[in-house]
C-alpha positions as semicolon CSV with decimal commas, in nm:
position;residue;x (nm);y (nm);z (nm)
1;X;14,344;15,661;13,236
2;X;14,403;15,992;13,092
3;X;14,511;16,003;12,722
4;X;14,555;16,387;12,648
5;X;14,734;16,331;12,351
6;X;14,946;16,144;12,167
7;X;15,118;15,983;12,464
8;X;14,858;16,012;12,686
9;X;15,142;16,092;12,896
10;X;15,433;15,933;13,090
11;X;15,672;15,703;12,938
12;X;15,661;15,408;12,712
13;X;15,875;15,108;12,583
14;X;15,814;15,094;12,170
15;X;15,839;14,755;12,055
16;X;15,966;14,838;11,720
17;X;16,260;15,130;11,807
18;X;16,369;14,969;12,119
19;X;16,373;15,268;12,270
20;X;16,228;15,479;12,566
21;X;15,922;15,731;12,402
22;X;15,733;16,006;12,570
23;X;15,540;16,344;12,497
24;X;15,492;16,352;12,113
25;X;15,751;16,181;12,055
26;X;15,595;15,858;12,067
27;X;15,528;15,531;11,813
28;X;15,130;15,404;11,783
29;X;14,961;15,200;12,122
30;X;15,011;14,889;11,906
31;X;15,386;14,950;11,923
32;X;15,460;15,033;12,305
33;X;15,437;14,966;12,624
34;X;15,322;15,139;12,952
35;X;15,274;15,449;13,064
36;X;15,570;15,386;13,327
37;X;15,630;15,652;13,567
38;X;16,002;15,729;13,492
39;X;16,241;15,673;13,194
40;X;16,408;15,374;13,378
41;X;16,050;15,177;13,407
42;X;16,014;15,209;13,116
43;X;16,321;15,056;12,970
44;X;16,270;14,755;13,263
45;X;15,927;14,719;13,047
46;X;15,997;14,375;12,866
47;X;16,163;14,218;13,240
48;X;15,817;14,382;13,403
49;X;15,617;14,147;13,140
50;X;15,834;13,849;13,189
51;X;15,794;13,827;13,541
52;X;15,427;13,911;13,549
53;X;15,360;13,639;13,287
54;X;15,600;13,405;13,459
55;X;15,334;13,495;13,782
56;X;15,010;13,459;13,587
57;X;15,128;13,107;13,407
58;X;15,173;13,006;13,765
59;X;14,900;13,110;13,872
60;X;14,649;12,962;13,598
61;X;14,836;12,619;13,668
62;X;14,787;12,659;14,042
63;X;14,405;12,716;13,970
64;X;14,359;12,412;13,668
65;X;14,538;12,150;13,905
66;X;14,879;12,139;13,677
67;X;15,256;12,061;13,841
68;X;15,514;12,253;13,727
């Protein structure tokens, strides 16, 4: 990934504004989310980690044996 500068580019989700970041206007990599390719992926950031955590728990319970 390139990250030529403080935003390394792209857009992010910041945890603690709730808000959609980019270009140098943007909070610490602890704080956000992405890069995202638009404005509008970026604010569908906290659905896109829902559903790909709701995929990976099913996915480690497929592979250990468990029923959900």
């Amino acid at each position: 990934m390139n990250d030529s500068g403080p935003g390394g580019g792209g857009y992010f989700w910041c945890l603690r504004h709730d808000r959609v970041e980019s270009g140098d206007d943007v909070c610490p990599a602890q704080f956000r989310l992405g890069p995202y390719a638009s404005a509008d992926d970026a604010t569908r950031a906290l659905e896109t980690v829902e559903k790909r955590n709701k995929a990976w728990d099913a996915e480690d319970a497929r592979w250990t044996g468990e029923v959900s």
